[in-house]
C-alpha positions as CSV (number, residue, x, y, z in Angstrom):
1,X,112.2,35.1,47.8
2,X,112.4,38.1,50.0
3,X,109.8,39.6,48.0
4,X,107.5,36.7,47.8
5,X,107.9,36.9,51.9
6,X,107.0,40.6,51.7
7,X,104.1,40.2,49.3
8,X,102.9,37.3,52.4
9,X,103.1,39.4,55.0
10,X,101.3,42.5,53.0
11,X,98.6,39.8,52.2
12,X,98.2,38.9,56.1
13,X,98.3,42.1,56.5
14,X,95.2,43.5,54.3
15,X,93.6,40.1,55.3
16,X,93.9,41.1,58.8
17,X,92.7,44.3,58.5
18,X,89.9,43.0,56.5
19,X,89.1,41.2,59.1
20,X,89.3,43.8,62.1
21,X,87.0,46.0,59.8
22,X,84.2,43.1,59.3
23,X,84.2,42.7,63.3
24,X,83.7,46.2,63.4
25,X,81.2,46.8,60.9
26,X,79.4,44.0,63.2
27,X,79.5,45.3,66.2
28,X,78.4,48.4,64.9
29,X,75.3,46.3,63.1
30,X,74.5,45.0,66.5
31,X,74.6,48.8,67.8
32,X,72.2,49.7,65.4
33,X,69.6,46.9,66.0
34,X,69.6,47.6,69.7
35,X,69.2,51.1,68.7
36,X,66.3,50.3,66.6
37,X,64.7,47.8,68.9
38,X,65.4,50.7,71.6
39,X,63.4,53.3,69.1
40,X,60.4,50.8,67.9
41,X,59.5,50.1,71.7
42,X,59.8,53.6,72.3
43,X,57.4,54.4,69.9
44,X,54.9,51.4,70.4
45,X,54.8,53.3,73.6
46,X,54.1,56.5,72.4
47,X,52.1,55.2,70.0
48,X,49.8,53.5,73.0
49,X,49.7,56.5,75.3
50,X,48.2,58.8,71.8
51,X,45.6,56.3,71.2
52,X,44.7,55.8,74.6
53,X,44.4,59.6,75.4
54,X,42.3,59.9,71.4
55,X,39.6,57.2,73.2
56,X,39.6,59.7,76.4
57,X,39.0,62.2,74.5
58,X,37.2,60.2,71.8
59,X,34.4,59.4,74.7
60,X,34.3,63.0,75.8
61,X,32.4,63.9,73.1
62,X,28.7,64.4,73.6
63,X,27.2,62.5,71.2
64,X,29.5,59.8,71.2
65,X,28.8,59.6,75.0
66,X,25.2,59.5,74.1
67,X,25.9,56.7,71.4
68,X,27.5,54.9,74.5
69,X,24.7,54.8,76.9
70,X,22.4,54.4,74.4
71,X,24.0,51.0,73.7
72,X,24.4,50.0,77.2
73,X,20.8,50.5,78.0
74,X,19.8,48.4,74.5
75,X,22.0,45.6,76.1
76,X,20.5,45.8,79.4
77,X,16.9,45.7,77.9
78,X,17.9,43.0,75.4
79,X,19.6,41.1,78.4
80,X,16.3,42.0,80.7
81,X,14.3,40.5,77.9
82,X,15.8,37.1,77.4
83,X,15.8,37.0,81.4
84,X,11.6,37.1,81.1
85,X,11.4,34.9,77.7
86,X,13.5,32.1,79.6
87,X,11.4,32.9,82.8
88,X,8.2,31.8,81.1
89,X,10.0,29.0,79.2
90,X,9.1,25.5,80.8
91,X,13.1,24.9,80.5
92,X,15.1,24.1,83.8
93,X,17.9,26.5,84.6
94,X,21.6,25.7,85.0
95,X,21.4,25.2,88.7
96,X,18.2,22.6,88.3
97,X,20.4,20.7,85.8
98,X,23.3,20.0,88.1
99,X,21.3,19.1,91.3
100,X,19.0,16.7,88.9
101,X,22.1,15.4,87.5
102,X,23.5,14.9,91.1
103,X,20.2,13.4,92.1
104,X,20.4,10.8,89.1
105,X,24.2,9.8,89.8
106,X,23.3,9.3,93.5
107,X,20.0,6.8,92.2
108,X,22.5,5.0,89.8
109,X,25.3,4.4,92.9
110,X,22.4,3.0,94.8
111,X,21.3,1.0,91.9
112,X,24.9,-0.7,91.7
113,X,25.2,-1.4,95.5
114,X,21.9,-3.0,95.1
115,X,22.9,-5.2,92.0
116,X,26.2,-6.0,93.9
117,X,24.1,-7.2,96.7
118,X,21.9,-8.9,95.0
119,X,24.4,-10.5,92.6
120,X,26.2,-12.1,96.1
């Protein structure tokens, strides 16, 4: 019996130690996640600041400047353009919408009192 005893304890033993090295090994997996996380964020910023200073120096570049300002003054004569076409179109602007519509919901309250009225 003694040795079944002995071959109990050696058994809790290496189960033990089994054990202690899984908690371990997990702790140092959580260790090497942070680590990781740590590293990826480190390099996302990196990452950022190089691509950030290759637009700088991206838009430094004369003929990509020129590209640039070429397209901003397209927009602003396409923008200046639709600005004259609506101009000349007999269509009512945002602004003449809203007071009309304010005008009309004004009429139709009126219109309502008076049917009240004239209902009593």
């Amino acid at each position: 019996m003694a040795t079944r005893s002995a071959r109990a304890t050696t058994l809790e033993d290496r189960f033990d130690e089994i054990q202690t090295r899984f908690r371990k090994a997990g702790k140092e997996l959580e260790k090497m996640q942070k680590r990781a996380e740590k590293n990826r964020r480190d390099f996302q910023k990196r990452a950022e600041k190089r691509v950030q200073q290759a637009q700088k120096d991206f838009r430094k570049i004369s003929v990509v400047k020129k590209a640039e300002d070429f397209t901003n003054d397209v927009r602003k004569q396409i923008e200046k353009g639709r600005d004259d076409f609506m101009s000349r179109m007999p269509i009512a602007s945002n602004s003449e919408v809203k007071k009309l519509e304010r005008k009309v919901n004004a009429l139709n309250r009126k219109v309502r009192a008076l049917e009240k009225a004239a209902a009593n």
